[in-house]
C-alpha positions in Angstrom: -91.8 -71.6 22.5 -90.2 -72.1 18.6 -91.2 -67.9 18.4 -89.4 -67.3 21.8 -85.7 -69.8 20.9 -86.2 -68.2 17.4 -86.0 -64.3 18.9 -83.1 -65.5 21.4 -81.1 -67.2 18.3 -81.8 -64.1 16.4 -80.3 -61.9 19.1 -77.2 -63.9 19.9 -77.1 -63.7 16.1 -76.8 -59.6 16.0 -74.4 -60.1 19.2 -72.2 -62.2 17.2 -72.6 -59.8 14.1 -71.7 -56.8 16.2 -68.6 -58.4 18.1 -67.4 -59.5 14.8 -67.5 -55.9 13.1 -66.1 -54.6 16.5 -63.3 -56.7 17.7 -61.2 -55.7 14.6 -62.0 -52.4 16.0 -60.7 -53.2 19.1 -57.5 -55.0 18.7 -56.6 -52.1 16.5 -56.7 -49.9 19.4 -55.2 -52.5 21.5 -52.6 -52.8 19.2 -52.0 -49.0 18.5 -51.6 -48.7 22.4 -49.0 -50.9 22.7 -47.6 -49.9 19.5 -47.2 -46.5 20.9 -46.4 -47.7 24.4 -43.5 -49.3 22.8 -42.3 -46.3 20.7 -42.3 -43.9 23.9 -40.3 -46.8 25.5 -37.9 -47.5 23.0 -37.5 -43.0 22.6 -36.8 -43.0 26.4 -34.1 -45.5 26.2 -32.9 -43.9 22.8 -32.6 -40.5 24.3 -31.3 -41.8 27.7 -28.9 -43.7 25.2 -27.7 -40.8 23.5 -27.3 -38.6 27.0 -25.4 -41.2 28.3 -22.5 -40.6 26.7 -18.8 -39.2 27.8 -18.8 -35.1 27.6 -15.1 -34.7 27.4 -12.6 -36.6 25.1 -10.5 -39.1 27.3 -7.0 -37.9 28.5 -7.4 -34.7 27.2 -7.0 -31.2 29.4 -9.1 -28.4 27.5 -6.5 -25.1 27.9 -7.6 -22.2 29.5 -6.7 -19.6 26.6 -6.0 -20.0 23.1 -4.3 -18.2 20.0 -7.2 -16.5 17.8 -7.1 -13.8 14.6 -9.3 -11.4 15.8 -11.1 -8.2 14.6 -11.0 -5.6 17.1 -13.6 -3.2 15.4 -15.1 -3.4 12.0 -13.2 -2.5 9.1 -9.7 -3.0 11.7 -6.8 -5.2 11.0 -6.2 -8.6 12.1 -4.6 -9.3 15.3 -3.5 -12.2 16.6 -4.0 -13.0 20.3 -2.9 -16.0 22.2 -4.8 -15.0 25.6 -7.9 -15.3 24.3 -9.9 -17.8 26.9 -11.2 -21.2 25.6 -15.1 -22.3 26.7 -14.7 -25.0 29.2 -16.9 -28.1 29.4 -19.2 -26.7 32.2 -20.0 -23.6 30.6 -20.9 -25.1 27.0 -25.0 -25.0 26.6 -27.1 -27.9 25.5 -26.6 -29.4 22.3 -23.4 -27.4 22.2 -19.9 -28.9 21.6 -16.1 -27.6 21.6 -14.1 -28.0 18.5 -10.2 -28.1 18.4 -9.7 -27.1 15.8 -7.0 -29.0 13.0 -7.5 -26.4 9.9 -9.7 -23.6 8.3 -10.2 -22.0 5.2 -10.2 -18.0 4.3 -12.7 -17.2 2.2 -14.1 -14.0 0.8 -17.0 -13.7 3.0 -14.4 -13.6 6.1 -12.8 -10.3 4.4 -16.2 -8.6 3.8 -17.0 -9.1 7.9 -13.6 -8.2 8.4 -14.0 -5.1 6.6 -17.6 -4.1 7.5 -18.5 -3.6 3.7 -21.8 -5.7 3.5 -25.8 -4.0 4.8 -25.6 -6.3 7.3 -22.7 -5.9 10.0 -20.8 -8.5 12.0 -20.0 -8.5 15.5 -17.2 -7.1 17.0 -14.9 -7.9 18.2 -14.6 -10.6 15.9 -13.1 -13.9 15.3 -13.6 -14.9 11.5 -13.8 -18.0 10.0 -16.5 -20.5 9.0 -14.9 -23.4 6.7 -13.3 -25.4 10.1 -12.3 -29.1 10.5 -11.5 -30.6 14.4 -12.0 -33.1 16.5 -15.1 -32.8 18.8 -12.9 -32.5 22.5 -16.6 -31.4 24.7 -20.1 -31.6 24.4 -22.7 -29.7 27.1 -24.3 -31.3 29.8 -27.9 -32.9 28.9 -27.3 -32.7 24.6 -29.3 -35.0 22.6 -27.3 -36.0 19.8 -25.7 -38.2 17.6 -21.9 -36.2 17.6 -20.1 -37.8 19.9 -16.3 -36.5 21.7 -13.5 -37.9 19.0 -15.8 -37.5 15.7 -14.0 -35.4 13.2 -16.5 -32.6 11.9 -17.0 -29.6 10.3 -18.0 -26.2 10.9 -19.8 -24.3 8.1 -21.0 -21.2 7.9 -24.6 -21.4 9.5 -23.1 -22.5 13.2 -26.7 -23.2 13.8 -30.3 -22.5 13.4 -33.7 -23.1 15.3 -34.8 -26.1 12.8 -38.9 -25.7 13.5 -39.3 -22.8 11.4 -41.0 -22.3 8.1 -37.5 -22.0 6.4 -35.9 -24.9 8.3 -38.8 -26.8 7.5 -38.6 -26.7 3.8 -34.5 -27.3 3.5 -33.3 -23.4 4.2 -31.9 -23.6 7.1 -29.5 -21.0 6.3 -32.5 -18.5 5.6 -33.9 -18.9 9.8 -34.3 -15.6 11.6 -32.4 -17.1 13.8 -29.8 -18.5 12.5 -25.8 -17.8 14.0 -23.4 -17.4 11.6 -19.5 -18.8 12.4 -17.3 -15.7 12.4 -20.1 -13.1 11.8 -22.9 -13.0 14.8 -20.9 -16.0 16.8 -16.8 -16.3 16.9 -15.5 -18.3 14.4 -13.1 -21.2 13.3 -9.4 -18.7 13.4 -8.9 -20.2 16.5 -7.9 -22.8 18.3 -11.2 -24.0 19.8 -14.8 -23.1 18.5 -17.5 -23.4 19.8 -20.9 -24.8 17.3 -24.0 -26.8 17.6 -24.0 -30.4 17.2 -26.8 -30.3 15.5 -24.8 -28.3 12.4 -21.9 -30.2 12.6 -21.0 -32.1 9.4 -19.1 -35.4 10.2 -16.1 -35.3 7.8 -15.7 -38.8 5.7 -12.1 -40.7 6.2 -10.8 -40.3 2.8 -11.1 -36.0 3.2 -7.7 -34.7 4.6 -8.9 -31.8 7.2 -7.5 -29.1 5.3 -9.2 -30.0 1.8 -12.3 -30.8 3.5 -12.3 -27.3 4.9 -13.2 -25.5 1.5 -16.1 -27.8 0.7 -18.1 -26.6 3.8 -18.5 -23.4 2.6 -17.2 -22.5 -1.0 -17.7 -26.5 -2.2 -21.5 -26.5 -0.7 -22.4 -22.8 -2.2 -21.3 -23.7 -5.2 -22.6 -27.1 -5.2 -26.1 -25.8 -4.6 -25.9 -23.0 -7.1 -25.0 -25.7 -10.0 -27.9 -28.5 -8.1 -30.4 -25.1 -8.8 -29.0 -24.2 -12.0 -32.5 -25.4 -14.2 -29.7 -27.4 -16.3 -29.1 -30.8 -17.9 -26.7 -32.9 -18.9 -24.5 -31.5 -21.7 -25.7 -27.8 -21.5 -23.4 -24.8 -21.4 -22.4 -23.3 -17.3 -20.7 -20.0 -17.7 -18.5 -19.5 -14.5 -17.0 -15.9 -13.5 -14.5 -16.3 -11.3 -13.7 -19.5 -12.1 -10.0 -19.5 -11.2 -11.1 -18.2 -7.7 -11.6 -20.0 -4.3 -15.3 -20.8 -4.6 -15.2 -20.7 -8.6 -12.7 -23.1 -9.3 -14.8 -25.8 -6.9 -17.5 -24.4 -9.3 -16.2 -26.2 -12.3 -15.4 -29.1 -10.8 -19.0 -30.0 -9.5 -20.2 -28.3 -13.0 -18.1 -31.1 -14.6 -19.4 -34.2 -12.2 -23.1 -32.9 -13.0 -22.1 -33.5 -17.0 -22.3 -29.8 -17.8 -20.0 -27.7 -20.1 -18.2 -25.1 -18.5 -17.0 -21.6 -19.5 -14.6 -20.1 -17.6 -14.1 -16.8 -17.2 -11.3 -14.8 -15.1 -8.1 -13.2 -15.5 -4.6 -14.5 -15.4 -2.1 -17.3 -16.9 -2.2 -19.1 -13.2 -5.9 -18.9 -13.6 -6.6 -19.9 -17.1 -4.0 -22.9 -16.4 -5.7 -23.9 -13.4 -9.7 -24.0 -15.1 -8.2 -25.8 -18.1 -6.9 -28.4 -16.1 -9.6 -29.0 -14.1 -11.8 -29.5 -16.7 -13.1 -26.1 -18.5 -14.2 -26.1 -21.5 -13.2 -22.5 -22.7 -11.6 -19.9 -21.3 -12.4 -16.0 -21.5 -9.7 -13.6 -19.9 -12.2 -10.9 -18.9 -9.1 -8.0 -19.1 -8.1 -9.4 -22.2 -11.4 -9.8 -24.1 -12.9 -6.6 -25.7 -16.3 -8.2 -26.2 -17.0 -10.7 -22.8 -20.8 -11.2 -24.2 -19.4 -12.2 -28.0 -16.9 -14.5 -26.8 -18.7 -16.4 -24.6 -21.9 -17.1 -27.6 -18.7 -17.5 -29.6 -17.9 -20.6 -27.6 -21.4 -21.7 -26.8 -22.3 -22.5 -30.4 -23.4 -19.1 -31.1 -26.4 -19.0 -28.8 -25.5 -18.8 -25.5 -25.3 -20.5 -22.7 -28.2 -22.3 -20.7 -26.7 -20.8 -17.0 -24.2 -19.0 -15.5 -23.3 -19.3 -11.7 -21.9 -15.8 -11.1 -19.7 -16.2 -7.5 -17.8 -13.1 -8.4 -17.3 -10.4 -6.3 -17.7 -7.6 -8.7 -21.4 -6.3 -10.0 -20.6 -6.4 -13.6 -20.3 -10.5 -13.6 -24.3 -10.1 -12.9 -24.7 -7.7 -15.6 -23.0 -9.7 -18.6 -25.0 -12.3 -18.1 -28.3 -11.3 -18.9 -27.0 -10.5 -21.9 -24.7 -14.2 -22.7 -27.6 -16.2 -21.5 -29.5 -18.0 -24.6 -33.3 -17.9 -24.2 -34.8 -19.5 -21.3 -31.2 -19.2 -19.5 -31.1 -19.0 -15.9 -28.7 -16.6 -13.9 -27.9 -18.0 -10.7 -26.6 -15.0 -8.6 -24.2 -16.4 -5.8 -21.4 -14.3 -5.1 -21.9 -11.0 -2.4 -20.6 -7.7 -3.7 -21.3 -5.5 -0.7 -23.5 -3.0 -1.8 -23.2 -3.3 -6.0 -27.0 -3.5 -7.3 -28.3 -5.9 -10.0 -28.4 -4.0 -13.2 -30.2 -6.3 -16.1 -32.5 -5.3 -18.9 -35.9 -5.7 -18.0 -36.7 -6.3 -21.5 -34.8 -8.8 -22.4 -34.6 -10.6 -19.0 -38.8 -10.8 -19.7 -38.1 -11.0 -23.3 -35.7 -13.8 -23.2 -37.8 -15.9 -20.5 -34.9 -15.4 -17.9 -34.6 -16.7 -14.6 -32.9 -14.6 -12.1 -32.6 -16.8 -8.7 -30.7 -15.7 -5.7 -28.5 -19.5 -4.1 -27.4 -18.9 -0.4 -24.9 -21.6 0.8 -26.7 -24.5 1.4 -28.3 -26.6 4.2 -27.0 -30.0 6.2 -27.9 -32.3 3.4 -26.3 -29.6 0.8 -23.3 -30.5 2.9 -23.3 -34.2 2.6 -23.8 -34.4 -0.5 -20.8 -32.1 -1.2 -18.5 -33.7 1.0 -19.5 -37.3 -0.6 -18.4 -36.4 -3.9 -14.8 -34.8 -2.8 -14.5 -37.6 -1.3 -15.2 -39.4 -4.0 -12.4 -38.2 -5.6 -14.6 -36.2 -8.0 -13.4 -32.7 -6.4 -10.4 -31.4 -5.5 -9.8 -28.3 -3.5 -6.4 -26.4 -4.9 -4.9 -24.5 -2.1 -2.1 -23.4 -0.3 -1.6 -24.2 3.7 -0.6 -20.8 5.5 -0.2 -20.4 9.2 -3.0 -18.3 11.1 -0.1 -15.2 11.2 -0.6 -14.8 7.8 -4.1 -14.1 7.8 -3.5 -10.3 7.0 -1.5 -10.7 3.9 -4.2 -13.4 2.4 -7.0 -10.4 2.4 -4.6 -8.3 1.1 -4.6 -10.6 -1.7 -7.9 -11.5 -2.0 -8.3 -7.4 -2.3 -6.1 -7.7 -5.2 -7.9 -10.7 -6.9 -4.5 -12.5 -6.6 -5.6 -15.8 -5.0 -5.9 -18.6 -7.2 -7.7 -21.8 -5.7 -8.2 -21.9 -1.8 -5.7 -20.6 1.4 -6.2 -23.2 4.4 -4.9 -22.5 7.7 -3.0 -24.8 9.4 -4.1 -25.0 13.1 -2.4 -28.0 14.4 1.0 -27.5 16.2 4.1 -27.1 14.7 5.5 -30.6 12.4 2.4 -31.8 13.2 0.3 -32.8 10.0 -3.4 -32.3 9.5 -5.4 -34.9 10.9 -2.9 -36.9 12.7 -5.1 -37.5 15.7 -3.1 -36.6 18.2 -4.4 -35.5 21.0 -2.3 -31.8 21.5 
């Protein structure tokens, strides 16, 4: 009888043991359950949350054509059409919105599509553009998104991009197969309306006026990027070709915020006046100059400088810089020059430990992070506000390397100031 209660005590013993090590077990997975019961509830009612949301700004009629700058054919000249037709609400796609548009900058890329000069070709007939600021005035039918009718955003270069692939994945979005570019494979911002992805979008902070802002999304974030990428520290010596330019002048700015040293090099009183004020270091006047590689170790205590963010358009900015680069330099090649090849010596760019690395825009968080320190106060865009009509003459002088700084279109109406909210 003691033998038989001593088995049954033993047994309810090794019961007890084995609920004990298991009901952990199980409330875990009790817990996890509900854990992810809860998460697939509170996803529903987040995405419901974010459908559920007006697709068309309030009071406002969407226009059934618009006045655009438009490329024919490539390598045609600009024309400006006001019958072009404006996507309505019904017909925009999923995760698409419809911009009006306040302002856009001109930048060089826009000529090189315009002209047809680069291996890859743009679409035609085209409308250029891709540094755009507007209100958000339509968003498609079932979109998931944060963007909402009435925010204030931007529209870069990369309109959008597929976001699962191995390039998305690791922060180069720009680099997706397939990626649509704003006013090279889809219409662009020299228009009235444009059409983007709300998932591109950059949301434009309060203190950026729309036609400032409108440089940083393209020639701010590429040469924000180049300078984050540069392999250089606080105190070391940039070198900047065509630093009195649209994208170069931007260049030294963010150069200076990062604590860098800067070099300027380009051509022209207007130019050398503008660098120096914003910052520069030295200048070097590369018609002026005889020697280009001597003056710039000249200024960079004799042994050259630690990188050099070339964003010109000419070949010969790439070339130099092998050469003005101190050892262990890095040559961050940014600007596009059609179809001008990299010439360097393969012995010294070995020799001298150089790094050659290619910067290509930048992605969303590229964008932010530009935007946050023009608005900031840290940046300043220099440019002049043109009306759309006057497209034609600004690639006549971006031809001529005559623009210093930025041009920004003006796309609101007429006495009407950038960003006044109105709803025209």
């Amino acid at each position: 009888m003691i033998s038989s209660t001593r088995t049954q005590m033993s047994g309810l013993r090794t019961l007890g043991a084995l609920a004990s090590r298991r009901a952990p077990s199980t409330v875990l997975r009790v817990a996890s359950t509900s854990t992810r019961a809860h998460n697939l509830w509170r996803a529903n009612y987040t995405t419901s949350a974010r459908r559920a949301q007006a697709t068309t700004l309030a009071d406002f009629t969407i226009p059934q054509t618009q006045t655009v700058a438009l490329i024919e054919k490539s390598g045609g000249t600009v024309a400006i059409r006001d019958d072009w037709p404006v996507v309505q609400q019904k017909d925009l796609k999923p995760g698409e919105c419809l911009v009006k548009m306040q302002a856009t900058g001109c930048c060089h890329t826009d000529l090189h599509a315009a002209l047809g000069d680069w291996p890859l070709k743009a679409k035609s007939p085209l409308i250029g553009g891709h540094e755009g600021v507007g209100i958000i005035v339509a968003i498609g039918d079932s979109s998931v998104t944060d963007r909402k009718v009435g925010d204030r955003v931007g529209i870069k270069w990369l309109a959008d991009s597929c976001l699962n692939c191995e390039q998305c994945r690791n922060g180069r979005e720009q680099n997706c197969a397939d990626a649509k570019l704003s006013g090279f494979n889809v219409d662009g911002t020299f228009s009235e309306y444009c059409v983007s992805s709300c998932n591109h979008v950059s949301l434009i902070p309060e203190s950026l006026d729309s036609q400032e802002a409108a440089s940083i999304l393209c020639a701010g974030v590429t040469a924000y990027r180049a300078i984050k990428h540069s392999q250089t520290q606080h105190g070391d010596w940039i070198v900047l070709p065509g630093a009195g330019g649209g994208l170069g002048h931007l260049a030294v700015q963010y150069a200076k915020v990062r604590g860098l040293r800067v070099v300027a090099i380009d051509s022209g009183e207007e130019k050398r006046q503008l660098c120096l004020d914003l910052g520069a270091d030295a200048w070097v006047d590369f018609k002026e100059s005889k020697d280009i590689v001597a003056a710039v170790k000249a200024a960079t205590d004799g042994q050259g400088a630690h990188s050099a963010i070339v964003t010109a358009s000419s070949p010969s900015g790439y070339t130099q810089a092998i050469d003005y680069l101190r050892p262990g330099g890095t040559l961050m090649a940014v600007g596009l020059p059609g179809e001008a090849k990299l010439e360097a010596s393969i012995f010294f760019t070995v020799f001298k430990s150089i790094s050659i690395l290619g910067s290509y825009v930048g992605n969303r968080q590229d964008a932010y992070e530009a935007l946050d320190i023009a608005a900031r106060g840290q940046v300043k865009v220099h440019y002049v506000s043109k009306r759309l009509p006057e497209l034609k003459a600004t690639y006549e002088g971006l031809k001529e390397g005559k623009v210093a700084g930025r041009v920004v279109f003006d796309l609101e109406p007429e006495g009407c100031g950038s960003g006044c909210g109105h709803k025209h």
